[in-house]
C-alpha positions in Angstrom: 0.0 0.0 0.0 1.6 3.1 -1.0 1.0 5.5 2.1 2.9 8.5 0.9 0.1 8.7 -2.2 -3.0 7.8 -0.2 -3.4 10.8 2.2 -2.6 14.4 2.6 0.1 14.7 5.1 -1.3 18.5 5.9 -4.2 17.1 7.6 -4.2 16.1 11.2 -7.0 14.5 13.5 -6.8 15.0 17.1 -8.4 11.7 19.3 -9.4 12.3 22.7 -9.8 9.3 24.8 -7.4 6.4 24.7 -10.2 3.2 25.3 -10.7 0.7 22.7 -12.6 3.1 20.7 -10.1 5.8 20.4 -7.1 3.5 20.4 -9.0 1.7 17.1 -9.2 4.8 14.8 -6.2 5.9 16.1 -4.4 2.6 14.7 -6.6 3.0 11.5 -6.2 6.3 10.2 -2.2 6.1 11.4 -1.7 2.7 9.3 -2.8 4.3 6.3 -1.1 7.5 6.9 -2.8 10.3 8.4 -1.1 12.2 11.4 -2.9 11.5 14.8 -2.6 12.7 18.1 -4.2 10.6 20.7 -4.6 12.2 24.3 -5.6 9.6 27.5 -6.0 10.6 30.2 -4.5 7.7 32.1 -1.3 6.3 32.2 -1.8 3.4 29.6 -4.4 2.6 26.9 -7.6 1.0 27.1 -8.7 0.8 30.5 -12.4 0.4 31.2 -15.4 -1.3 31.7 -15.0 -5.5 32.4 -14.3 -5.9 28.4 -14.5 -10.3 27.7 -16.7 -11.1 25.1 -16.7 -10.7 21.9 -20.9 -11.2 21.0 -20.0 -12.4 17.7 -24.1 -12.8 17.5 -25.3 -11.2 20.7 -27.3 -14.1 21.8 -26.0 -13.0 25.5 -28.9 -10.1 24.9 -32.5 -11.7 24.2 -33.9 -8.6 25.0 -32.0 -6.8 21.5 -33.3 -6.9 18.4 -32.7 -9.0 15.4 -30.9 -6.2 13.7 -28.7 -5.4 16.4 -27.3 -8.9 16.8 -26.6 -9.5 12.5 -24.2 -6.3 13.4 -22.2 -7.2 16.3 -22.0 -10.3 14.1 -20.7 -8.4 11.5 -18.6 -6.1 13.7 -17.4 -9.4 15.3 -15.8 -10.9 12.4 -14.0 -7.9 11.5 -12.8 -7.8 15.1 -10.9 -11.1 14.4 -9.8 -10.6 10.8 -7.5 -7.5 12.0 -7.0 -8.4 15.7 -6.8 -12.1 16.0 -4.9 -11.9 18.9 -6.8 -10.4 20.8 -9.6 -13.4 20.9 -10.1 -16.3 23.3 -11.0 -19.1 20.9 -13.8 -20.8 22.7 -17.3 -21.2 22.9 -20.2 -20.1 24.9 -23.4 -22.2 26.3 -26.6 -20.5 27.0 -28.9 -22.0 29.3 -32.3 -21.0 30.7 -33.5 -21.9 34.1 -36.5 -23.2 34.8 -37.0 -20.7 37.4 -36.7 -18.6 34.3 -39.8 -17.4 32.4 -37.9 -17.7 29.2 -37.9 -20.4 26.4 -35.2 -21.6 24.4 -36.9 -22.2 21.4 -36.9 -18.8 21.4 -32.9 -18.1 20.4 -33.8 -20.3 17.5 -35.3 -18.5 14.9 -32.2 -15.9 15.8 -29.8 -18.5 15.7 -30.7 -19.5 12.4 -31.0 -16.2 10.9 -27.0 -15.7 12.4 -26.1 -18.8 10.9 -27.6 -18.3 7.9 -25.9 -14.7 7.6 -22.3 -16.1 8.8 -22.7 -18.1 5.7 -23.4 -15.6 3.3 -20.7 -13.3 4.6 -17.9 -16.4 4.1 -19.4 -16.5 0.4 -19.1 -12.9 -0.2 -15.8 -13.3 1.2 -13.3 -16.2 2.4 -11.6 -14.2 5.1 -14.6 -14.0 7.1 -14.4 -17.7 8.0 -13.5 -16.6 11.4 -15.8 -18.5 13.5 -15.6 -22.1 12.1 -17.7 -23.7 9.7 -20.8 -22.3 9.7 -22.8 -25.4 10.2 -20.8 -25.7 13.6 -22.0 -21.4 14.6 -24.4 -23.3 16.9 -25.4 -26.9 18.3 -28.6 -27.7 20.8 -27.8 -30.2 23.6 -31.1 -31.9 25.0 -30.8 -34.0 28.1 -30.3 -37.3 27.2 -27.0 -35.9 25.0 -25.9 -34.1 28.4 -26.4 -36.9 31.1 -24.1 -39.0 28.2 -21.6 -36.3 28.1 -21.6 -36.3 31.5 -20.1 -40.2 31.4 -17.2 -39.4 29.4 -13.1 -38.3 30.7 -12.4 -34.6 30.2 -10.4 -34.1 27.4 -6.6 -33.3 27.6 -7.7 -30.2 25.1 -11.5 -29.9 23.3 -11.3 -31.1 20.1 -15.1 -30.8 19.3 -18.5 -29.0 19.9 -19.5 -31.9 22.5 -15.7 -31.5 24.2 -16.5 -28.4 25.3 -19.7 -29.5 26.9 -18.6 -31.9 28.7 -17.3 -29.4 32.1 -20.9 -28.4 31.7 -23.2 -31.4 32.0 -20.8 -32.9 34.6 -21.5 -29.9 37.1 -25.0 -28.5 36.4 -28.2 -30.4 38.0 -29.6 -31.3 34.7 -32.7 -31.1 36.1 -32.8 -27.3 36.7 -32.3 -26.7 33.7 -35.1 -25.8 30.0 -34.6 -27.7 26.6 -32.6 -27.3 25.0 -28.9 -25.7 25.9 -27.6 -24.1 23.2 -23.2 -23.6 22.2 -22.7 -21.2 20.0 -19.6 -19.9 18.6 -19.3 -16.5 21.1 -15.5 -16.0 21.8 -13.9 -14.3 24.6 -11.7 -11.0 24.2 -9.1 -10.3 26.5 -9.0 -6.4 27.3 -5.2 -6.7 27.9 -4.5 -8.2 24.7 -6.3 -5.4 23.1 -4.3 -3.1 24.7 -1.3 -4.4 24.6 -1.8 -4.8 20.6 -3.0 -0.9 20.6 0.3 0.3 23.0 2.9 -2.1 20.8 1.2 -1.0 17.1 0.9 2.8 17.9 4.6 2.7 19.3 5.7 1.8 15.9 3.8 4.6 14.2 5.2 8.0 13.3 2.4 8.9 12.1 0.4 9.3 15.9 1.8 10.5 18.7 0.0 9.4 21.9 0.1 11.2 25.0 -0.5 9.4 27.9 -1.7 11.1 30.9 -3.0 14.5 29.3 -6.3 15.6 30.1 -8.0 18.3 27.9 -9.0 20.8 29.3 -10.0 23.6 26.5 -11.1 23.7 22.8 -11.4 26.3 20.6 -13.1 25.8 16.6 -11.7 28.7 14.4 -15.1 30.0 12.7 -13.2 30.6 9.5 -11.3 27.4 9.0 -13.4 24.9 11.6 -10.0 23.9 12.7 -9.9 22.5 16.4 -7.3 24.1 19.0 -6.8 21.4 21.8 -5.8 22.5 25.4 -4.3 20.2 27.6 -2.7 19.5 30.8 0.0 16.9 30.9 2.0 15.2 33.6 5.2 15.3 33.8 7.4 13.4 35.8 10.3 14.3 35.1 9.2 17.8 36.3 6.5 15.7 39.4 4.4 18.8 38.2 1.5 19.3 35.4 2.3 21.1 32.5 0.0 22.4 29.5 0.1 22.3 26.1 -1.7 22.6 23.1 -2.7 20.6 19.4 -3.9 22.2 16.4 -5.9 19.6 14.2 -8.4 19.8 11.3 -10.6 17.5 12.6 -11.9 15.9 16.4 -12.9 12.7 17.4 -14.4 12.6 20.9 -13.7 9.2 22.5 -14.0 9.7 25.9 -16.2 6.4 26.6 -18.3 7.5 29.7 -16.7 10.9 30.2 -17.9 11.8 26.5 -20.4 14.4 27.5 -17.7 16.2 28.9 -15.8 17.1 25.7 -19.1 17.5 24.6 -20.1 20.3 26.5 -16.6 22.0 25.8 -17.6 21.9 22.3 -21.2 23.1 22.7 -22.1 20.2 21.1 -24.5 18.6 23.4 -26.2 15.1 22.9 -28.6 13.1 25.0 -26.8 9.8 26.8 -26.9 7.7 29.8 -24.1 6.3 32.3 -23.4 3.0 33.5 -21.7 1.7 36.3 -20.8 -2.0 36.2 -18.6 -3.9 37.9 -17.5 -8.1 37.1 -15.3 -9.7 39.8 -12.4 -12.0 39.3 -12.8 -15.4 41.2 -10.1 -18.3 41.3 -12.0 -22.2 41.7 -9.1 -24.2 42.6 -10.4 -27.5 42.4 -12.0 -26.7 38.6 -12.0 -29.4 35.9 -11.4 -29.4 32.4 -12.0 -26.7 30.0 -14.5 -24.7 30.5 -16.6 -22.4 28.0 -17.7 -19.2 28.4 -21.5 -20.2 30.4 -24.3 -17.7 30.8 -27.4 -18.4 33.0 -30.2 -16.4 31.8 -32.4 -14.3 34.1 -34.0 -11.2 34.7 -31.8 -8.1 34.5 -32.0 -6.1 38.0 -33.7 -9.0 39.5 -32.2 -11.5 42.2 -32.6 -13.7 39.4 -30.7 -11.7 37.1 -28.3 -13.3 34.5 -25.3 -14.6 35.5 -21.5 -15.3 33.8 -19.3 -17.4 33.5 -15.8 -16.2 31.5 -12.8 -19.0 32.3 -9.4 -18.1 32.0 -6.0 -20.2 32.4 -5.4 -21.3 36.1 -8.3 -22.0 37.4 -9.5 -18.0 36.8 -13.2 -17.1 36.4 -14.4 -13.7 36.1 -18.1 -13.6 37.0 -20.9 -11.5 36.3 -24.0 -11.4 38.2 -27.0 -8.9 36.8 -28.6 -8.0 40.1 -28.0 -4.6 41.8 -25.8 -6.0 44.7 -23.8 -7.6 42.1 -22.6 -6.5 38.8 -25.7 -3.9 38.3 -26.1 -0.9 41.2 -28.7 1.0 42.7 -28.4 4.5 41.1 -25.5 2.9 39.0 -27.4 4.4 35.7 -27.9 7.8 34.8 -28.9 10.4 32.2 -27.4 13.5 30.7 -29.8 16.5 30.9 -30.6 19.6 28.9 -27.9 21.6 30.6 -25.3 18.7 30.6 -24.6 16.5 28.2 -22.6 14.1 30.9 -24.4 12.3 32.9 -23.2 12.6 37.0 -22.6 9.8 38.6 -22.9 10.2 42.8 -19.6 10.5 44.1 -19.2 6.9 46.0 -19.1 5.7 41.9 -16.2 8.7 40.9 -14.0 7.1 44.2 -14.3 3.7 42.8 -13.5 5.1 39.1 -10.6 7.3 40.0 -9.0 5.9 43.3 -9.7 2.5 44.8 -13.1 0.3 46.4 -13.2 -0.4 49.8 -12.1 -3.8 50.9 -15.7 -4.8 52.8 -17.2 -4.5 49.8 -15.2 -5.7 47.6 -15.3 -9.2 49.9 -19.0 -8.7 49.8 -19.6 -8.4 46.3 -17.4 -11.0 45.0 -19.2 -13.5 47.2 -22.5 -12.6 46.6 -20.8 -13.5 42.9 -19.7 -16.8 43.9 -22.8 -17.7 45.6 -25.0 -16.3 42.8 -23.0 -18.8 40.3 -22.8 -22.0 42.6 -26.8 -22.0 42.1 -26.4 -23.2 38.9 -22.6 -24.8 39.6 -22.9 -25.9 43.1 -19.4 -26.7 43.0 -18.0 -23.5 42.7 -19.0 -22.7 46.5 -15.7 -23.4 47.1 -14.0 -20.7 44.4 -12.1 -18.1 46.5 -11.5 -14.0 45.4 -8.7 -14.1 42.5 -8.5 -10.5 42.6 -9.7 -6.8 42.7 -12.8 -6.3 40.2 -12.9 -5.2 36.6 -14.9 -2.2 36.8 -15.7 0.7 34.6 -18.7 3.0 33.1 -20.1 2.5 30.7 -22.2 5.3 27.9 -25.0 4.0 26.4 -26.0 7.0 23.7 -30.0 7.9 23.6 -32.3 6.9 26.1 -32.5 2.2 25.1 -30.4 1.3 28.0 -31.0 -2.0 26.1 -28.8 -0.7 22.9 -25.9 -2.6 22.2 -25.0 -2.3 18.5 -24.0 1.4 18.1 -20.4 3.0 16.9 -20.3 7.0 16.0 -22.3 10.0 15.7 -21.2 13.1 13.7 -21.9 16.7 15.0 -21.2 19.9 14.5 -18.5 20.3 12.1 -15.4 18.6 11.8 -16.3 16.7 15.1 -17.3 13.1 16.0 -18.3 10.9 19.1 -17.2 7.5 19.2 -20.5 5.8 21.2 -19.6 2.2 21.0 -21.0 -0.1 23.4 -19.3 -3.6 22.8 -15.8 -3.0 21.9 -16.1 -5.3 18.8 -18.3 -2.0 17.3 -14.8 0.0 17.8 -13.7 -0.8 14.1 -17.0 0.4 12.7 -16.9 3.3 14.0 -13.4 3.8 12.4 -14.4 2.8 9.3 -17.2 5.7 9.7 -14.3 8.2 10.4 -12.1 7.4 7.4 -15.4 7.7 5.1 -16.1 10.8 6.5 -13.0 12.5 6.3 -12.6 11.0 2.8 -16.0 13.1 2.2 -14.5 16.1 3.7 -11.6 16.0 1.3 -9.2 15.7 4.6 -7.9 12.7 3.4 -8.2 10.9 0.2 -7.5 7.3 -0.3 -7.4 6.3 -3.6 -7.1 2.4 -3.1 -9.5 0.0 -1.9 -7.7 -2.7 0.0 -8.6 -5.9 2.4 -9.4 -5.4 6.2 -6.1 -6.9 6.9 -4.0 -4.9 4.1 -5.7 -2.2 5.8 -3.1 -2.8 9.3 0.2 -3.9 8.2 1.8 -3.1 11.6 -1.0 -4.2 13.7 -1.2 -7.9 12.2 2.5 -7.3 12.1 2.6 -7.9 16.3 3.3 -11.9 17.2 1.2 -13.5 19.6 4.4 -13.8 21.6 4.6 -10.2 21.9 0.5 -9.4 22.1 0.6 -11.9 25.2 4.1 -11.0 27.1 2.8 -7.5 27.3 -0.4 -7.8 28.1 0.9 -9.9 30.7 3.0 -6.9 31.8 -0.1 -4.8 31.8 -2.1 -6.5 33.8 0.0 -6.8 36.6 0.9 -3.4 36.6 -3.2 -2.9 36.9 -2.6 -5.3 40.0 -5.1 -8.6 37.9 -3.8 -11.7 37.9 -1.4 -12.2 34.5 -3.6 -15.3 33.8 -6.4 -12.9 32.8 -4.1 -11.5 29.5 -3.1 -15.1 28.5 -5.0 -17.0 26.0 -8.1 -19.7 27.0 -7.2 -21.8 23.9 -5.6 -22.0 21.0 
């Protein structure tokens, strides 16, 4: 790909927020040659909300439409085609209670409509055969099939669909349970690989400068050219002392993730949102066998029943979700943007967790209520222990649906975006959206249509080796457990 012909070297785009979000279009627009400055606020990229799934279908969300799921299908794919290793190849099994006033038969006319899609996408194009074959996307288990899986030795590594279910019908009560269960092909994402892959590929890229622990503080849109002036405030330590600074860029993205309706209001660009607080907890179940998929539990959001998750890692590692308010979900945990503030205010006992530390009490009360939430449907896993402090984060949901889950950017004003992503897989959408627009702008031009993976040179130029050695590093100098950045399978 012949960079120096397919952009205009005069024009600059200024990024604001480091997340997955920022860090994607950051790696886009640099790997085909437009100059980038990304400013985080923190002292690494992509930190955030409890990132580990990759709803390659968003069967996870019954309550989401049809629509919504084909595109974080979509998104999905794409995901894996540029950052394969950022994925934990393995499956996940959805099972309904019978506590539950769900059916399963209901996923199925979803189910096929994914599988059906999958398949068209592979003949449109090879390269999206990312998932498996597409007669393997999903597989029903009915109780006879479990209570024989049940019989067998785990495998030393799955090798199958029925491998994988074979942790699974030896410690659920079958009994509990409505017909059928259903795998599907739902992989796991590891938000240190992702930004490990992010820090290592932007490093290598003259084209972006990132700076790490710069909060902006100012803008200022020249009315005659709709340039952006960015203010900022940057740490130094070689100094111990802030110091400002300032970019001049042609155009803005605003990727700010839950503090987006802050740069919003400094460009008098408001827009309606909500606010999430969520919280997963990292568990360690020392006496676990075999290897496990990804399980969820379906229930009632916000409800003692509410849905509960299972994501394995190496070592006997679980992170857990539980969709209750003492649990993942918390009372006054979501709010709304108003019509003098476009950022929503969380209460301030949310800001101390976000910006300095949770108290001990609860996290030991939380991450039990986790452990005791999943051993309902795994009554083994009583005995799983706290592996850790919890993966926490907000997260913005953009409208008013705090059911939307398929959603990547929104253009405003002029010369300005907001990245609004929901599920990181949505991040390379919304990147996609930003080098269309500028191409319509005239800010860049790109004269060459080229493959996904064409498309990231350097990126898909990382080894795993080097994706999972410093996402290793990362998260323990987050203070997780390194077994949470290695891979689940191969």
């Amino acid at each position: 790909m012949n960079k120096t012909n397919s952009t205009k070297k005069t024009s600059k785009v200024g990024i604001v927020g480091g997340g997955v979000a920022g860090s994607t279009i950051a790696l886009r627009l640099a790997e085909i040659g437009v100059e980038v400055v990304l400013f985080e606020e923190g002292a690494s990229l992509v930190n955030g909300p409890p990132i580990c799934h990759l709803h390659a279908g968003g069967n996870l969300y019954r309550e989401i439409s049809d629509q919504q799921c084909v595109d974080l299908l979509k998104q999905s794919i794409d995901t894996l085609r540029v950052f394969p290793h950022t994925a934990n190849i393995r499956p996940t099994v959805i099972a309904v209670p019978k506590r539950d006033k769900g059916e399963p038969d209901a996923l199925l006319s979803r189910l096929e409509l994914l599988r059906n899609t999958y398949h068209s996408l592979i003949e449109s194009d090879a390269n999206n055969k990312v998932l498996g074959e597409p007669s393997d996307y999903f597989k029903l288990y009915d109780q006879d099939t479990l209570i024989e899986l049940a019989s067998r030795d785990f495998p030393s590594t799955p090798s199958s669909l029925d491998d994988w279910m074979i942790p699974v019908a030896k410690n659920l009560n079958l009994d509990e349970f409505k017909y059928p269960l259903v795998l599907v092909q739902e992989y796991g994402l590891s938000v240190f690989r992702i930004a490990a892959t992010a820090s290592l590929a932007l490093s290598q890229m003259s084209h972006c400068k990132v700076l790490t622990t710069a909060k902006v503080n100012h803008l200022e849109q020249c009315e005659s050219t709709s340039q952006w002036n960015v203010h900022y405030q940057q740490f130094d330590s070689t100094l111990g002392d802030w110091v400002t600074g300032y970019e001049h860029v042609d155009y803005l993205i605003n990727a700010c993730g839950y503090k987006t309706g802050t740069l919003d209001n400094l460009a008098k660009l408001p827009r309606e949102r909500m606010v999430e607080f969520k919280a997963a907890y990292v568990t360690h179940w020392e006496h676990s066998q075999g290897t496990w998929p990804e399980v969820i539990f379906h229930g009632e959001r916000g409800t003692p029943n509410g849905m509960a998750q299972l994501t394995p890692y190496p070592d006997g590692y679980f992170q857990l979700h539980g969709m209750t308010e003492d649990i993942t979900l918390f009372p006054k945990g979501l709010v709304s943007s108003t019509a003098a503030n476009a950022q929503p205010e969380l209460s301030a006992p949310f800001i101390k967790k976000l910006t300095q530390h949770w108290q001990q009490d609860e996290v030991d009360l939380r991450s039990a209520r986790a452990i005791n939430h999943m051993a309902q449907f795994i009554p083994e896993f009583s005995s799983a222990t706290i592996g850790g402090k919890p993966l926490f984060g907000a997260q913005q949901i953009p409208g008013t649906d705090p059911s939307l889950r398929a959603v990547d950017i929104s253009f405003d004003g002029i010369n300005y975006a907001r990245t609004e992503i929901v599920k990181a897989s949505s991040a390379l959408s919304a990147a996609d959206a930003v080098v269309d627009k500028l191409q319509k702008l005239q800010l860049i031009t790109n004269d060459q249509h080229t493959s996904l993976e064409l498309s990231f040179p350097i990126t898909r130029s990382l080894t795993l080796e080097q994706v999972e050695n410093f996402a290793e590093q990362l998260a323990e100098q987050r203070h997780y457990p390194s077994a949470l950045a290695r891979r689940v399978a191969f």
